[in-house]
C-alpha positions in Angstrom: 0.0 0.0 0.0 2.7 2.0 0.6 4.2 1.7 -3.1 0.6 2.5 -4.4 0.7 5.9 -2.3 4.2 6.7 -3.3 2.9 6.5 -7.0 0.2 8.1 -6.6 1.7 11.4 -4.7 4.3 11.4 -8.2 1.2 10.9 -10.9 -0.2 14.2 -8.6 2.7 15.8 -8.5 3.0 16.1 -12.5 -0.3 16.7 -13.0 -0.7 19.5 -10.2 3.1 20.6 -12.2 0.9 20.0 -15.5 -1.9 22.5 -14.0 0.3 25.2 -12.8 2.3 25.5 -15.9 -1.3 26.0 -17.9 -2.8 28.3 -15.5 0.0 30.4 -16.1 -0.4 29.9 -19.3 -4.1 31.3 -19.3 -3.0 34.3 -17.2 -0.2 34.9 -20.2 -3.0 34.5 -23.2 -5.4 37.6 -21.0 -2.7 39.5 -20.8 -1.1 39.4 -24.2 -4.7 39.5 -25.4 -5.3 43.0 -23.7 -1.6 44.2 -24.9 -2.6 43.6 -28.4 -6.2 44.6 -28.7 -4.5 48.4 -27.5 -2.3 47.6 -30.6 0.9 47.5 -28.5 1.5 44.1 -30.7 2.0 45.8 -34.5 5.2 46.7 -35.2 9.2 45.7 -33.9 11.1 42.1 -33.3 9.7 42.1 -30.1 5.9 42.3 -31.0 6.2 40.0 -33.3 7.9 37.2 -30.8 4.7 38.3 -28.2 2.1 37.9 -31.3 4.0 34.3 -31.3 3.7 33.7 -27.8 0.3 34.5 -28.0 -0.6 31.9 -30.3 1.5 29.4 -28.3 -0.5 29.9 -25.4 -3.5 30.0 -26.5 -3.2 26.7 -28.4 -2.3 25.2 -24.9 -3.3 26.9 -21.8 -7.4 26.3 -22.0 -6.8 22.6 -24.0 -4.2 21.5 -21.3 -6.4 21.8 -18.5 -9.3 20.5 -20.2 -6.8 17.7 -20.5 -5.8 17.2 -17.0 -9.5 17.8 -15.7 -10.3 15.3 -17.9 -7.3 12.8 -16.3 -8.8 13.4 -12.7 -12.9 12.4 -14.0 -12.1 9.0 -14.5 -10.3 8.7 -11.4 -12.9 10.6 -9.4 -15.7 9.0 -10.6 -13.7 5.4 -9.6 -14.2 6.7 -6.0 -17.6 8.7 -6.5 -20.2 6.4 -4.9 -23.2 7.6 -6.7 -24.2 9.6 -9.5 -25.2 12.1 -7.1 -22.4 12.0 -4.8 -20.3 13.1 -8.0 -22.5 15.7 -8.8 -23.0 16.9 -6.0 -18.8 17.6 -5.7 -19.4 19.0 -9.4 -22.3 21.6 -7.7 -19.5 22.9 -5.3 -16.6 23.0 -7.0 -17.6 24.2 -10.2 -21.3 25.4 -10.7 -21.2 27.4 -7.1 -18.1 29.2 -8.2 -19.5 29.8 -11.8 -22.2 31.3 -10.8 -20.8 33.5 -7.8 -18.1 34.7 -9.8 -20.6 35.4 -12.8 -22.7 37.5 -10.9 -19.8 39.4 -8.6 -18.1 40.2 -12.3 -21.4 41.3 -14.0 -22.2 43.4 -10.6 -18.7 44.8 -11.6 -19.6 45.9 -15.2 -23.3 46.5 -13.6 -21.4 49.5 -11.2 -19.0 50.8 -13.8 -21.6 51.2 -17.0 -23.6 53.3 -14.0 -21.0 55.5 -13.4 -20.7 56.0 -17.1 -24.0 56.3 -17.8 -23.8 53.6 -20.4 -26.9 50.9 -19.9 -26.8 47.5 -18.7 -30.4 46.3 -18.2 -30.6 43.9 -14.9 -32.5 41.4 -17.0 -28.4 40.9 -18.4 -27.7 39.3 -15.2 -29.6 35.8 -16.5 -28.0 35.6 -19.5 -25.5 33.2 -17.2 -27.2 30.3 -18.4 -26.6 30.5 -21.6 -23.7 33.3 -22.1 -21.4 32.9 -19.9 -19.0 36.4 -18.8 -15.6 36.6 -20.3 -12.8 34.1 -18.7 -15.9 32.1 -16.8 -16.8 30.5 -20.2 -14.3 27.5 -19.2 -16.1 26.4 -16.1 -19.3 26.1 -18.3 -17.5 23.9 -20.4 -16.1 22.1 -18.5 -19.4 21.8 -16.2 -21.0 20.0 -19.7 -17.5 17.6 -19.6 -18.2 16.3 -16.5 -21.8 16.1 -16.9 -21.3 13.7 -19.6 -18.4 12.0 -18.4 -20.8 11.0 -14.8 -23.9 10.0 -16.8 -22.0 8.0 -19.6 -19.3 6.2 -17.6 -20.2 6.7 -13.9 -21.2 3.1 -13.6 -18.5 1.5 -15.6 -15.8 3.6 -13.8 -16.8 2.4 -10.2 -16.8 -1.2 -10.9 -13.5 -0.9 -12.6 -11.6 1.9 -10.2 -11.8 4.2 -12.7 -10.3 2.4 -15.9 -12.0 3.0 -18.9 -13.2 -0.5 -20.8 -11.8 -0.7 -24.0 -15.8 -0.4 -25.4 -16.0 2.6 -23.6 -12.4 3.7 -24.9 -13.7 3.6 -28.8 -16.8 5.6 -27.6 -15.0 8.5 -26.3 -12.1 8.1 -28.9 -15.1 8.4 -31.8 -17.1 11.0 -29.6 -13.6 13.3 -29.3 -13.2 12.7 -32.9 -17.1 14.3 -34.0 -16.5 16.6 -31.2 -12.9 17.9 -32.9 -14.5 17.9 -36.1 -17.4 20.3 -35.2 -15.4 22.3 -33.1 -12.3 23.3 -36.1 -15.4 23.7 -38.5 -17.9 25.8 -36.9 -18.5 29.0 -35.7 -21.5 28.3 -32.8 -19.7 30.3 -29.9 -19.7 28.8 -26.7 -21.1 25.5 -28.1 -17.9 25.8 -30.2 -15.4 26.7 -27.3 -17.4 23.1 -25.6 -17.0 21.3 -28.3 -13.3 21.8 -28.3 -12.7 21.6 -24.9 -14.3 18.1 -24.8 -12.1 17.0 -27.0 -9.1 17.1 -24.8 -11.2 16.2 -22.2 -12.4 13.1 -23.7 -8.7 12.2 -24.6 -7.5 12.7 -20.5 -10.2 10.5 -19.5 -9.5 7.9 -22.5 -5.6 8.1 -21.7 -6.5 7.7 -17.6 -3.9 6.1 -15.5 -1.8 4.5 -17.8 -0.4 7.4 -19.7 -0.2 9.0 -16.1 2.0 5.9 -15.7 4.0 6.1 -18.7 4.8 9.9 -18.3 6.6 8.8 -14.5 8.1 6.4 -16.5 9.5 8.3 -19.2 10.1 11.9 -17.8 13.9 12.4 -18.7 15.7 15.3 -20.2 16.1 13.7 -23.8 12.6 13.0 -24.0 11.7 16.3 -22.8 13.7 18.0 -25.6 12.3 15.8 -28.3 8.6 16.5 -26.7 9.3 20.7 -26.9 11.1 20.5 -30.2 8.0 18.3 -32.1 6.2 20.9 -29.9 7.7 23.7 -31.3 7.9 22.8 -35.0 4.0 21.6 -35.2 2.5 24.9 -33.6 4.9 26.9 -35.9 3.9 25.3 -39.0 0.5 25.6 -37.1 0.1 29.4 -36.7 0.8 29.7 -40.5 -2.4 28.2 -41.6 -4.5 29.4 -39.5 -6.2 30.2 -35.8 -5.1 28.2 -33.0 -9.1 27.0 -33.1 -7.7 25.0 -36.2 -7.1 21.5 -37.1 -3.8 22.2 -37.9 -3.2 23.0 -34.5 -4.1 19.8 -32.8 -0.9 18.1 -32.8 1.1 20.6 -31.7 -1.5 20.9 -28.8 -1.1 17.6 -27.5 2.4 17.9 -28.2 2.3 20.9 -25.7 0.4 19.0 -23.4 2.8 16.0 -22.9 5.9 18.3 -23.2 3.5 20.1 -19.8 3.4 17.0 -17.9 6.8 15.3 -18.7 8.6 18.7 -17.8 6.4 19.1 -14.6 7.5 15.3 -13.9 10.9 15.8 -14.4 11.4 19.2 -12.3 9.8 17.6 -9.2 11.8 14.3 -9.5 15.5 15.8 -10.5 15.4 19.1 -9.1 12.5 18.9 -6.4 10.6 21.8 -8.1 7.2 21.9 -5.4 6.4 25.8 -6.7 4.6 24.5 -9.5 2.2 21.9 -8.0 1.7 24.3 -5.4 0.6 26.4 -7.9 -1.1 23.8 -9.7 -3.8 23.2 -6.4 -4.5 26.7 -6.5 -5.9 26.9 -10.0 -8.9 27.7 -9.6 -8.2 31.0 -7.6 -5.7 32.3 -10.2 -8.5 31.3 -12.7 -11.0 33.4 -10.6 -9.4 36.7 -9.8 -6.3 36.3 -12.5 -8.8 38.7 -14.9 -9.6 41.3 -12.7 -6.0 41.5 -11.0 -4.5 42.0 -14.5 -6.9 44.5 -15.4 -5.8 46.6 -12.6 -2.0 46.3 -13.4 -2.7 47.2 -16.7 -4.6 50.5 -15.8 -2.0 51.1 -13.1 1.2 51.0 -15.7 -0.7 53.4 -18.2 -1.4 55.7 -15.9 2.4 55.3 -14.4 3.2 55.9 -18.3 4.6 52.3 -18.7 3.2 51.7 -22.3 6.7 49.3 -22.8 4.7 46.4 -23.9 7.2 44.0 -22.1 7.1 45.4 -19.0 3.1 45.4 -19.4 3.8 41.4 -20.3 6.3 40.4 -17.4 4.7 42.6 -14.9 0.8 41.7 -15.8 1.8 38.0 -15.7 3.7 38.0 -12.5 1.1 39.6 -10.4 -1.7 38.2 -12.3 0.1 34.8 -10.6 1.0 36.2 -7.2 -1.7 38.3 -6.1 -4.5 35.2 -6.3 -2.1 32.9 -4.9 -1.8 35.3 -2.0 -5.6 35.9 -1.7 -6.2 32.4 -1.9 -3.9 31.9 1.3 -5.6 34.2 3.0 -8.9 33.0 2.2 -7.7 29.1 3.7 -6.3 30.6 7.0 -9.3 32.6 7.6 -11.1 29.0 6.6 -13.3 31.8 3.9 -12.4 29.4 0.8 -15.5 27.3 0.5 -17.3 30.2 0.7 -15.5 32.3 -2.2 -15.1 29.1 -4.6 -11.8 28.6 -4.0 -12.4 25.2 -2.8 -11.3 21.7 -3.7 -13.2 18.7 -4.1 -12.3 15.8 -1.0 -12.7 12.7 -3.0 -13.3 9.2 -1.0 -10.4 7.5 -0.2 -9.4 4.4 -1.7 -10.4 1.0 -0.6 -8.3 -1.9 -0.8 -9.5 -3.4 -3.8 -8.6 -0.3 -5.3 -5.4 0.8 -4.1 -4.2 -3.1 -5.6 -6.0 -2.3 -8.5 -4.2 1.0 -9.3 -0.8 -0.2 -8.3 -1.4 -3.2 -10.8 -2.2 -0.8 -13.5 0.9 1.2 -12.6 3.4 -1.8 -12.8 1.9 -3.2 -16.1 0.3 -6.7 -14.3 -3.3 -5.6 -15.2 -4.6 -5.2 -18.7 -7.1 -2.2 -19.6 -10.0 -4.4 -20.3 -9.6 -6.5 -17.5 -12.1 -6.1 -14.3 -10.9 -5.3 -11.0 -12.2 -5.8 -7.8 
């Protein structure tokens, strides 16, 4: 048992890496987005890497953790022991921030276009079921992933401790194939943005433990060169025919995403990097506040006369990181974080059955399609 926990605590520890390195990567594709809608981004060597950057991370940020949320389903729906008990963690840990955080950023935009005298009707404030504000358009998403994912293969995943059958493998590998297909071809807005965050999601939960194992396995520094390189040359070839909402950019995508986890792997193991999962568990307040932070900094270095935009980058970023991270601290010590939707979801420990099961499917002994328990 104690070899199952050690792997476990190193599958977490890349994927919490895996999270912090994309939520810094949303936090950079806000930023660069503001710095280039003021048209800081047009002209000089130094736009042009930023306009670069900008595709990079937008092609990977929002897909990656779609990915890794995608990675945890099947594993938490192995534990959940109902439909309802797994909703009922989806209810806290997504729809009560979604919704909290929808209204406290429309109240926001409510207050401002009063002082403006611009209108914003209050009948605005419902269009949250259907439109969701700004950066919150990802927890709606991902609210439909995990809807799908508990009433499609709740019941499979607890009798097999969270392994996908290979049945239900071909269903989500042909339902993340339709779902890729719409998503690159239409134009439907949110149901687009879905649609092509299901796709990665489908893929963590099809992947599940065993490419969790292999990634343990085969985080070293030649593989992560080869995994950024591939990485590098796919999105480049990527960004010259077309959006990053492009089929061309898929491979580079998942690319990005396994170069994410194999270099989150490999600084925790070789050169006990812990910043990054630490960062990693607090996604979801970074995610929250890393709009409205950044907004503020950006204001702030205008009116300082800092129009420089790499110091608008660097600095945006950096506090856009640190300032949530800090409020989220406070929130835990002052025990205010289930309250704000900063909480975490406590999923039911293990039993025995399957704590064997997992280490089996870590050391290779169990096939995919065989039952456990």
């Amino acid at each position: 048992m104690m070899k199952a926990q050690y792997t476990e605590e190193r599958v977490e520890d890349h994927t919490d890496g895996a999270l912090g390195l994309a939520i810094i990567g949303v936090v950079c594709v806000t930023v660069l987005g503001r710095i280039n809608d003021a048209g800081f981004l047009q002209d000089g060597r130094i736009a042009h890497l930023l306009v670069l950057l900008q595709f990079i991370v937008s092609a990977f940020a929002y897909p990656c953790l779609f990915f890794l949320c995608g990675l945890k389903a099947a594993d938490a729906l192995g534990r959940a022991t109902s439909r309802w008990g797994f909703v009922k963690t989806m209810l806290a840990t997504l729809v009560y921030p979604y919704l909290l955080w929808s209204l406290l950023q429309m109240g926001v935009q409510w207050f401002i276009a009063q002082q403006a005298n611009h209108p914003f009707p209050l009948t605005d404030f419902d269009r949250a079921a259907w439109a969701p504000v700004d950066q919150l358009w990802f927890l709606y998403a991902l609210c439909v992933c995990q809807l799908i994912a508990c009433f499609t293969l709740w019941r499979a995943a607890r009798e097999r401790g969270g392994v996908v059958s290979v049945a239900g493998s071909v269903v989500l590998a042909v339902f993340a194939v339709i779902c890729a297909t719409l998503a690159t071809r239409t134009d439907w807005g949110i149901v687009t943005l879905t649609l092509w965050g299901l796709t990665f999601f489908l893929l963590g939960m099809l992947l599940g433990p065993r490419f969790s194992a292999w990634i343990v396995r085969a985080a070293r520094i030649p593989v992560v060169i080869v995994a950024l390189v591939v990485f590098a040359v796919t999105i480049r070839l990527a960004q010259s025919l077309g959006g990053y909402l492009n089929a061309s950019t898929l491979p580079g995508t998942c690319f990005a995403i396994v170069a994410a986890l194999l270099l989150a792997q490999l600084l925790g193991d070789r050169w006990n990097v812990r910043w990054l999962s630490t960062l990693g568990a607090a996604w979801m307040p970074v995610y929250l506040l890393h709009v409205l932070v950044t907004a503020l900094v950006w204001h702030a270095l205008l009116a300082a006369s800092f129009t420089a935009a790499v110091v608008q980058f660097f600095v945006g970023v950096v506090v856009g990181v640190i300032v949530p991270v800090a409020v989220y601290r406070f929130t835990k010590r002052a025990r205010m974080a289930g309250l704000v939707g900063f909480g975490h979801a406590e999923l039911p420990p293990r039993t025995d059955a399957q704590q064997q099961a997992q280490l089996a499917r870590y050391d290779g002994r169990v096939g995919i399609d065989q039952p456990h328990g």
